[in-house]
N, C-alpha and C positions, 0 to 999 in steps of 0.2 A: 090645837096642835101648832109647833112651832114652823113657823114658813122658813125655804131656804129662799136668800136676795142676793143674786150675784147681780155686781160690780162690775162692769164694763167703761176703761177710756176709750173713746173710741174719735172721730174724725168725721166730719160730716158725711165723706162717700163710706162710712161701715168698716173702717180699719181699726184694730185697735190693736198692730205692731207695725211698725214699720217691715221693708225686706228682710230689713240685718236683726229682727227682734224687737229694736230701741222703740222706748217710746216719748221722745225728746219731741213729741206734738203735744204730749200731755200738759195745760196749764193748769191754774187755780191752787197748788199747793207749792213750797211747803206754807203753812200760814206763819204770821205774822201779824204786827200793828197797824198791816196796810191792807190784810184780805177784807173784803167786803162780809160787813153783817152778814147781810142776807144766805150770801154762800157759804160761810163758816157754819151759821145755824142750819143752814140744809144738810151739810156733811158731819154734823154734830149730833143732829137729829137720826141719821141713820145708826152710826155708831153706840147713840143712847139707847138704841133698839134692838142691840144684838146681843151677846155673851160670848159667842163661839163662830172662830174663824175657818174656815177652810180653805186649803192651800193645794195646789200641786207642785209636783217637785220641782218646778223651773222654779217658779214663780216664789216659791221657797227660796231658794239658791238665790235668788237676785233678792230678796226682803231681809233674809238674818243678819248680813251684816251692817245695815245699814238702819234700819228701823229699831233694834232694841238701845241703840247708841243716840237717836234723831232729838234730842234737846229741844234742838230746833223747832222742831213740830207742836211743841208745847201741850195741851192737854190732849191734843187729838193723838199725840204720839204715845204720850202717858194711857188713852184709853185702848191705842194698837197694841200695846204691850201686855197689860193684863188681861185682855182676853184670851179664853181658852182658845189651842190651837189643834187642830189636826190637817197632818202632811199626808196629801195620796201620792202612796211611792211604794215601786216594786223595788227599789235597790237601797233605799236608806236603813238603816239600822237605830238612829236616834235622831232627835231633831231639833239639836238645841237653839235656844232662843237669847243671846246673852246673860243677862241677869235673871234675866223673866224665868218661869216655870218651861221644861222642854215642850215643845208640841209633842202631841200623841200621833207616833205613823200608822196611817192605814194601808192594808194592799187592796182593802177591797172597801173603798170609798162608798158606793151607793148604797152599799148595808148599814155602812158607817151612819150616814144620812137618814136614811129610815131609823135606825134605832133614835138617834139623837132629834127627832123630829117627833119621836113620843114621848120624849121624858119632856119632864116640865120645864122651863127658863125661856129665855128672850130667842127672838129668833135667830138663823143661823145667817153667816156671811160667807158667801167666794167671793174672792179676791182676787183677781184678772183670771189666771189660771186658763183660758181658753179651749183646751184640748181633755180637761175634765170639768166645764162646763157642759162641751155639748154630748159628753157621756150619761151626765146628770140630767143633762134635760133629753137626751133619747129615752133616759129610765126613768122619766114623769115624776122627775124627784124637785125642779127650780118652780119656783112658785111666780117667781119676781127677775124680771130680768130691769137694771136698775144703771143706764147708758149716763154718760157723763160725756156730752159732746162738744169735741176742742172745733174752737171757728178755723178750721186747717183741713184742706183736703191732702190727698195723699198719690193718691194715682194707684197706686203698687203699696200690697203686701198681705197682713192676713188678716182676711175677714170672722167680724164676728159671728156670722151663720153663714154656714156653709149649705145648709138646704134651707127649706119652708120650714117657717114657725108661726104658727097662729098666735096672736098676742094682742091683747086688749090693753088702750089706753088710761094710765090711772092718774097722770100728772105728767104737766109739763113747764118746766122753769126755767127762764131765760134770767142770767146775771150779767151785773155790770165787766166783770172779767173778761165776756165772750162764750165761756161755756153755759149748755145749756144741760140741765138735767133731766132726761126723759125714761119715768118711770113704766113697765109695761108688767101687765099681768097674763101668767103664759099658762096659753088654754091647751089642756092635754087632750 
């Protein structure tokens, strides 16, 4: 069965927005000729392991116009782009993607997830998305909860769990950048 692995930047004190949204704590991308191996191959490796992204509609809205155009980004952007997408949204009607194929809208995300978690292919991706994260993991649907932590605290703003989460440790990676990657396996 395909596992779902959401994506968290987050801040050492468990933020991962600022007040105002922004998340200008976030470091380690875009890459370039100067990202460190090691970190490149850890966030290349996750991506080598997915097929299928999953979005909510903020998090949409802030990624289409910027990620299917990101050159910049070089293969990892190239590998953002052609992954399959789907948008949880109660108001969107289509979800295009620049050049790329449109994402598929869902209204009803955790069906969405369950079905796409018995068919066969790589596993699935959330991508910040915070407010259909922890609907997913209320509905025993995230398998992987997958922090990417910026050396920055924050004081104020939105945390990534809002109640108790059981979560066993499966990896933990410290880079030259500052961020550190900590992977957690989340016990239903």
């Amino acid at each position: 069965m395909r596992k779902l692995i959401v994506q968290q930047w987050v801040t050492v004190d468990n933020f991962a927005a600022e007040e105002d949204g922004g998340l200008s704590f976030v470091s380690g991308e875009p890459f370039s000729e100067k990202t460190e191996p090691a970190f490149k191959a850890s966030v290349m490796g996750l991506i080598d392991s997915v097929d299928t992204m999953i979005l909510g509609a903020n998090t949409y809205a802030m990624a289409k116009d910027y990620w299917p155009h990101a050159e910049e980004q070089g293969e990892y952007g190239e590998k953002v782009n052609s992954l399959t997408k789907f948008v949880a949204s109660a108001k969107l009607e289509d979800a295009p993607w620049g050049g790329f194929p449109a994402a598929t809208v869902t209204r009803d995300p955790a069906a969405t997830v369950r079905e796409l978690k018995e068919q066969n292919g790589k596993n699935l991706w959330l991508w910040g998305s915070l407010t259909l994260m922890r609907s997913l993991l209320d509905a025993g649907l995230v398998d992987e909860v997958r922090m990417m932590v910026c050396p920055v605290s924050l004081g104020k703003g939105t945390r990534v769990f809002e109640d108790r989460r059981n979560l066993k440790p499966i990896e933990a990676t410290a880079f030259e950048n500052g961020v550190v990657i900590l992977r957690y396996a989340v016990e239903n």
